[in-house]
TORKOL-4160 file (C-alpha; in steps of 0.2 Angstrom, whole numbers, padded with zeros to 4 digits, m for minus):
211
<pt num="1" X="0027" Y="0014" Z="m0003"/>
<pt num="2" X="0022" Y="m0002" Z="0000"/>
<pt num="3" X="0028" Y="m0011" Z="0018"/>
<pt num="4" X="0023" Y="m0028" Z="0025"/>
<pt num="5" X="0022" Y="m0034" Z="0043"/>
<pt num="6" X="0016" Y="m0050" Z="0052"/>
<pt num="7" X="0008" Y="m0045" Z="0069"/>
<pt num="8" X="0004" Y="m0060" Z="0084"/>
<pt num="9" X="m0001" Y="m0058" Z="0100"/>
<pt num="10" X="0002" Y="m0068" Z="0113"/>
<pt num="11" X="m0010" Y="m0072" Z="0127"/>
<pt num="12" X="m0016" Y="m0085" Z="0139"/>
<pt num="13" X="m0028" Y="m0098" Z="0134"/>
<pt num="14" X="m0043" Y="m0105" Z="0144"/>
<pt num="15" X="m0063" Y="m0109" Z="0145"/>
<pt num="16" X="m0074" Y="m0095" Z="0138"/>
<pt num="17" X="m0086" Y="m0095" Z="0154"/>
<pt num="18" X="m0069" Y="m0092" Z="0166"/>
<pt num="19" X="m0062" Y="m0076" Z="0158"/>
<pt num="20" X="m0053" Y="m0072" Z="0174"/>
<pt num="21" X="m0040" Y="m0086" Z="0171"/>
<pt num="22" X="m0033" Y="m0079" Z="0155"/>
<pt num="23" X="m0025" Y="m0066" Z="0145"/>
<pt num="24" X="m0039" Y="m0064" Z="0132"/>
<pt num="25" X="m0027" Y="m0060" Z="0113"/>
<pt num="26" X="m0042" Y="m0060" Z="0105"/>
<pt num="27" X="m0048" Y="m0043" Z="0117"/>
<pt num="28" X="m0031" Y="m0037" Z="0116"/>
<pt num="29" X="m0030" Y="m0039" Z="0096"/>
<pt num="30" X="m0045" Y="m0028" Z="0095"/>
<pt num="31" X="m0038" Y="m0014" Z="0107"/>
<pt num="32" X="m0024" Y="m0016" Z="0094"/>
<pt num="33" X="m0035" Y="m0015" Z="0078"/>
<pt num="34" X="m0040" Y="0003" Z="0084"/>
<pt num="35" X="m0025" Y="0009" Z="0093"/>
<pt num="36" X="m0012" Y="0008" Z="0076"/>
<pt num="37" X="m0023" Y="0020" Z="0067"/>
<pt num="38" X="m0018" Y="0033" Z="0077"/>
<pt num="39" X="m0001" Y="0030" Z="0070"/>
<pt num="40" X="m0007" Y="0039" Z="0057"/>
<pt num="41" X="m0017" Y="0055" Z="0064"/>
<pt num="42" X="m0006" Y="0056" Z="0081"/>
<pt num="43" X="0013" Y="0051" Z="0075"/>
<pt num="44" X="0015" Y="0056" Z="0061"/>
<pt num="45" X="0013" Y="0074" Z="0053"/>
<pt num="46" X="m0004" Y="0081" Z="0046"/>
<pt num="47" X="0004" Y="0086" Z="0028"/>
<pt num="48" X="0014" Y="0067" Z="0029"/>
<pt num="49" X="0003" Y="0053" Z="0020"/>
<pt num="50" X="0003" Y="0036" Z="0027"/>
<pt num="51" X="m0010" Y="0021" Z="0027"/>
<pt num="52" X="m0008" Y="0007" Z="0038"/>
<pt num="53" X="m0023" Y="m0007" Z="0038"/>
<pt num="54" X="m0025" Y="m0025" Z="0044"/>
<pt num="55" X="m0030" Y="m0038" Z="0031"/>
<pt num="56" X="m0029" Y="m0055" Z="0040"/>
<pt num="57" X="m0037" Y="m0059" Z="0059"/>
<pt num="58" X="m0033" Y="m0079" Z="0064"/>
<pt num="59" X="m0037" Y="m0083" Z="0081"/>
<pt num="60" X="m0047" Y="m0094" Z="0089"/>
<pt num="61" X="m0054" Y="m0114" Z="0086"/>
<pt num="62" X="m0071" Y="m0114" Z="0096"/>
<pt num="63" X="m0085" Y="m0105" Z="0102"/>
<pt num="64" X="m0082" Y="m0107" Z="0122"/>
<pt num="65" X="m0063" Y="m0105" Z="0121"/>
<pt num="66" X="m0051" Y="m0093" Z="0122"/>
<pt num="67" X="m0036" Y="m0096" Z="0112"/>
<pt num="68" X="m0017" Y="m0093" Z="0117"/>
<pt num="69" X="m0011" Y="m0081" Z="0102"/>
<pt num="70" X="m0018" Y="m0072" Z="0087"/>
<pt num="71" X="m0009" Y="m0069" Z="0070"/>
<pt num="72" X="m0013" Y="m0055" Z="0059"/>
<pt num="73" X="m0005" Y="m0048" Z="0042"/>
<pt num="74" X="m0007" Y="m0031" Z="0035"/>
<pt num="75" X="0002" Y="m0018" Z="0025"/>
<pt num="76" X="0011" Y="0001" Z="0028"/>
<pt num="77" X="0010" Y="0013" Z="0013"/>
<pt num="78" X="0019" Y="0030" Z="0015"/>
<pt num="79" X="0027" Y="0042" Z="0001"/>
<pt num="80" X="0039" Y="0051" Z="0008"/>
<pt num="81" X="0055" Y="0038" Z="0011"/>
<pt num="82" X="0059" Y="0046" Z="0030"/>
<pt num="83" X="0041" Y="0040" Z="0036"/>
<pt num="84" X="0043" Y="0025" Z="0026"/>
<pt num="85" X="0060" Y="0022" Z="0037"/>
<pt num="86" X="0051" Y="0025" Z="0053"/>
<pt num="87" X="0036" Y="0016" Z="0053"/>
<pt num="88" X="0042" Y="0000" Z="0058"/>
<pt num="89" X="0047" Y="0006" Z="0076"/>
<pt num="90" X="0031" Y="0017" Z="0078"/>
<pt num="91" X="0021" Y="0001" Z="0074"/>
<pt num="92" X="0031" Y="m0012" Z="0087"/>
<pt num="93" X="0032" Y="0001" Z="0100"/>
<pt num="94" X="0013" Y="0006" Z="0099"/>
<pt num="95" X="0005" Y="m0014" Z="0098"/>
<pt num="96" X="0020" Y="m0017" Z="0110"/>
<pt num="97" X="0012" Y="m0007" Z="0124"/>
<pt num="98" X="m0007" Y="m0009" Z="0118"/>
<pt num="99" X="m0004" Y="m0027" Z="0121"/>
<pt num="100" X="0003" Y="m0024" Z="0138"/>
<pt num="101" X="m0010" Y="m0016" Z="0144"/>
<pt num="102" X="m0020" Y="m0029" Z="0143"/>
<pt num="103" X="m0009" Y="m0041" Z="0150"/>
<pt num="104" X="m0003" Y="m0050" Z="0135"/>
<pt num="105" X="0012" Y="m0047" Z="0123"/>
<pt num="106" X="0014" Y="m0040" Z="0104"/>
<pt num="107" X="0026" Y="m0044" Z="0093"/>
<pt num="108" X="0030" Y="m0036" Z="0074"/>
<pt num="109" X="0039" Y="m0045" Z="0061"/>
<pt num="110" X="0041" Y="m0029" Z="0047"/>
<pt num="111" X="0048" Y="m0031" Z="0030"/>
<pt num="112" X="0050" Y="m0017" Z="0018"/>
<pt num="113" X="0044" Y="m0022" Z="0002"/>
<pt num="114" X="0040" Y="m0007" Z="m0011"/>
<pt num="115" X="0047" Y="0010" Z="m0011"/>
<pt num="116" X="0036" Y="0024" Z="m0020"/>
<pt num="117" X="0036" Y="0027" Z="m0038"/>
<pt num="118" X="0046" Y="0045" Z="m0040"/>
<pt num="119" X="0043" Y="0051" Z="m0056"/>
<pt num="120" X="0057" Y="0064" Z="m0064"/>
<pt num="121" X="0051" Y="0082" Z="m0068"/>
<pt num="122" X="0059" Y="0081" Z="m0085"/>
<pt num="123" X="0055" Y="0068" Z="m0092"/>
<pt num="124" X="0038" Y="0070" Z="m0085"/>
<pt num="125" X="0036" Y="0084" Z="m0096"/>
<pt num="126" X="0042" Y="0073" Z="m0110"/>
<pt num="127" X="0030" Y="0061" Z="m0107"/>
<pt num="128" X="0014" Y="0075" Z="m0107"/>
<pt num="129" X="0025" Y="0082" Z="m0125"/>
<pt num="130" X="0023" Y="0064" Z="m0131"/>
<pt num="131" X="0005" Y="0061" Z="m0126"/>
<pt num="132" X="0002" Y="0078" Z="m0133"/>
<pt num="133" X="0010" Y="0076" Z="m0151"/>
<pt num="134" X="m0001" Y="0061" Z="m0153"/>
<pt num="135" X="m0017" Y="0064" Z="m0144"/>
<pt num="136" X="m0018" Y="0083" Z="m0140"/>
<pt num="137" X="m0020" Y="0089" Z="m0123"/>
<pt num="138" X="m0036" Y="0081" Z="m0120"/>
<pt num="139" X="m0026" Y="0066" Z="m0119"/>
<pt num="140" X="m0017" Y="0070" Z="m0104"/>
<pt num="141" X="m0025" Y="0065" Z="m0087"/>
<pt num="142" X="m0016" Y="0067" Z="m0069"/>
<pt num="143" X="m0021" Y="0055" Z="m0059"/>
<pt num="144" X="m0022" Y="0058" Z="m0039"/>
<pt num="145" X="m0007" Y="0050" Z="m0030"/>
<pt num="146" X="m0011" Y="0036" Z="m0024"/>
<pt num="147" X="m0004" Y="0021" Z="m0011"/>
<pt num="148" X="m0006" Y="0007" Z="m0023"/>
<pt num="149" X="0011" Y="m0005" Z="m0025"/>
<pt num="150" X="0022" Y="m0005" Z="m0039"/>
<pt num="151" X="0037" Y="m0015" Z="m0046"/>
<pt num="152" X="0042" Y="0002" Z="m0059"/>
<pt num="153" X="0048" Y="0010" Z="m0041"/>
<pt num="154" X="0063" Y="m0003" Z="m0039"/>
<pt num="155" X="0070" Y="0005" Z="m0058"/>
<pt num="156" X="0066" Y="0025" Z="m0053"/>
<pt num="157" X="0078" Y="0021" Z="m0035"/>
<pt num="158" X="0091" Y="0016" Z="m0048"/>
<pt num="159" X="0089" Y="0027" Z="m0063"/>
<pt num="160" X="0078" Y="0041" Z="m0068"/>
<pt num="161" X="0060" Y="0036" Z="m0076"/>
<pt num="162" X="0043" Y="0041" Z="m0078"/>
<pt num="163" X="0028" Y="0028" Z="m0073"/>
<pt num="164" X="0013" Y="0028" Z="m0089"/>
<pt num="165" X="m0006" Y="0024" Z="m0081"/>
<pt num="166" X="m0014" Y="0018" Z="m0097"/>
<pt num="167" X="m0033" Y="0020" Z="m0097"/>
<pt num="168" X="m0041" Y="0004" Z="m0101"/>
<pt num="169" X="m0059" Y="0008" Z="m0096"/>
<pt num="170" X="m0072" Y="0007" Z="m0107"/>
<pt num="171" X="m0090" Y="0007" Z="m0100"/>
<pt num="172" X="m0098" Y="0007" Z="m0118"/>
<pt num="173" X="m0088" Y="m0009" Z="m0122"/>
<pt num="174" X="m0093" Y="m0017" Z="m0103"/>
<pt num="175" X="m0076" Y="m0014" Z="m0098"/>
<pt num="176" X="m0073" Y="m0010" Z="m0080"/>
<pt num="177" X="m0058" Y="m0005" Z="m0074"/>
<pt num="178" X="m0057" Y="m0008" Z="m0055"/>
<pt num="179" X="m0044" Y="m0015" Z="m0047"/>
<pt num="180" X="m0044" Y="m0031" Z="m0036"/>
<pt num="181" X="m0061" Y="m0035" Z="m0042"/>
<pt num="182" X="m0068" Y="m0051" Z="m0050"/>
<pt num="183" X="m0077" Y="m0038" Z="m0062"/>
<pt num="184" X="m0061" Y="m0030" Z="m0069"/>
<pt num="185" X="m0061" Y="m0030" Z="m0088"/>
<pt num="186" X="m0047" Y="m0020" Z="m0099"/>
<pt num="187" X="m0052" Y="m0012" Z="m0116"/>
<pt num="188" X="m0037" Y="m0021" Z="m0126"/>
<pt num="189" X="m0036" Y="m0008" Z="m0141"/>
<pt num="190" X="m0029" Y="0004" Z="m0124"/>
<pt num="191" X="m0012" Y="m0008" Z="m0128"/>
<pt num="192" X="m0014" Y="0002" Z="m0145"/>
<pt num="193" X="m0013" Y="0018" Z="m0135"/>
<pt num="194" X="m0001" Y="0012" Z="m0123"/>
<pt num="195" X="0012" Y="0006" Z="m0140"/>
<pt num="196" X="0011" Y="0023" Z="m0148"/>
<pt num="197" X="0016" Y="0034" Z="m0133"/>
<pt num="198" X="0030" Y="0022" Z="m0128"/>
<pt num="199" X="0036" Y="0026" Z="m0146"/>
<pt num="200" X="0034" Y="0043" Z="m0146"/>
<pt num="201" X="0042" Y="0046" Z="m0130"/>
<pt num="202" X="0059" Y="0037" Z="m0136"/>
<pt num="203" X="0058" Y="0049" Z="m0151"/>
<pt num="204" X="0057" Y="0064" Z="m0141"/>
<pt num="205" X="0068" Y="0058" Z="m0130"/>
<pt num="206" X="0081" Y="0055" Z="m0143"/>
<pt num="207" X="0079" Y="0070" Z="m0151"/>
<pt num="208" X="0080" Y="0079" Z="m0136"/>
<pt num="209" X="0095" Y="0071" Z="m0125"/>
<pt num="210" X="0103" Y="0061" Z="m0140"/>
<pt num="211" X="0106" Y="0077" Z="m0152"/>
């Protein structure tokens, strides 16, 4: 799921009013920007999911100068653990030779950080019987996949798990739950919730696997 990479390119620095003299990173960077989004919609298959954005630009100390080299930082999300193996030479290769093009030279530092969160089927059903024997069906919600990171995945590559999303929105209570936002705020009588089907599931899972 969740991958990491340092991207700089390397130019050639000089006054603002005499372009000609350098090799602009920050024109190049730009070029870059748009070109890796293509990794997505051109190099990888349409039924494959992946998300690669940029989340840091530095470059540049003045107005009227253009700098030698730009950092940027930014993160890969993929499912599938064959694209999530792939990706670091499809990103190097394609702001490799966007960077070329333009005179100046790309480098990619990649570090593979999260893999995705794969629920088992069984216990999957486990969980909805658990969610079920305390809250009825209504109780049960499938949440759309999504690329967010998660430590859970680093025990499902080494044993069979299922990953809980516990509500903990309440608008009438002013609670908002948003991630990454200054505004978040979690109903804490969903950690009432979050206790009961924890227990449940052992129960079922005892008396299922455990007889």
């Amino acid at each position: 799921m969740g991958l990491w990479q340092r991207l700089i390119l390397y130019g050639k620095g000089g006054h603002g009013g005499i372009p000609q003299k350098t090799i602009d990173p920050i024109v190049a960077t730009s070029a870059v920007i748009q070109g890796i989004q293509t990794i997505v919609s051109r190099n990888l298959s349409p039924i494959d999911s992946a998300v690669v954005s940029i989340g840091t630009i530095e470059g540049g100390t003045a107005n009227n100068v253009i700098c030698e080299h730009v950092h940027m930082s930014g993160t890969v999300r993929t499912f599938s653990k064959e694209t999530r193996e792939k990706m670091p030479e499809i990103l190097s290769q394609k702001v490799e030779d966007i960077a070329r093009g333009y005179g100046a030279i790309g480098k990619v530092t990649y570090r593979f950080d999260l893999p995705a969160v794969v629920n088992e089927k069984e216990l999957y059903d486990l969980a909805c019987e658990s969610v079920r024997d305390l809250y009825g069906e209504e109780g049960i919600v499938d949440p759309i996949p999504t690329t967010g990171g998660e430590d859970f995945s680093i025990f499902t590559e080494k044993k069979p798990g299922f990953f809980y999303w516990l509500g903990s929105g309440n608008p009438q209570k002013g609670c908002v739950n948003q991630w990454h936002s200054p505004n978040f705020k979690a109903d804490t009588d969903c950690l009432i919730v979050g206790a009961n089907v924890l227990a449940q599931s052992a129960v079922n899972y005892m008396l299922k696997y455990k007889k």
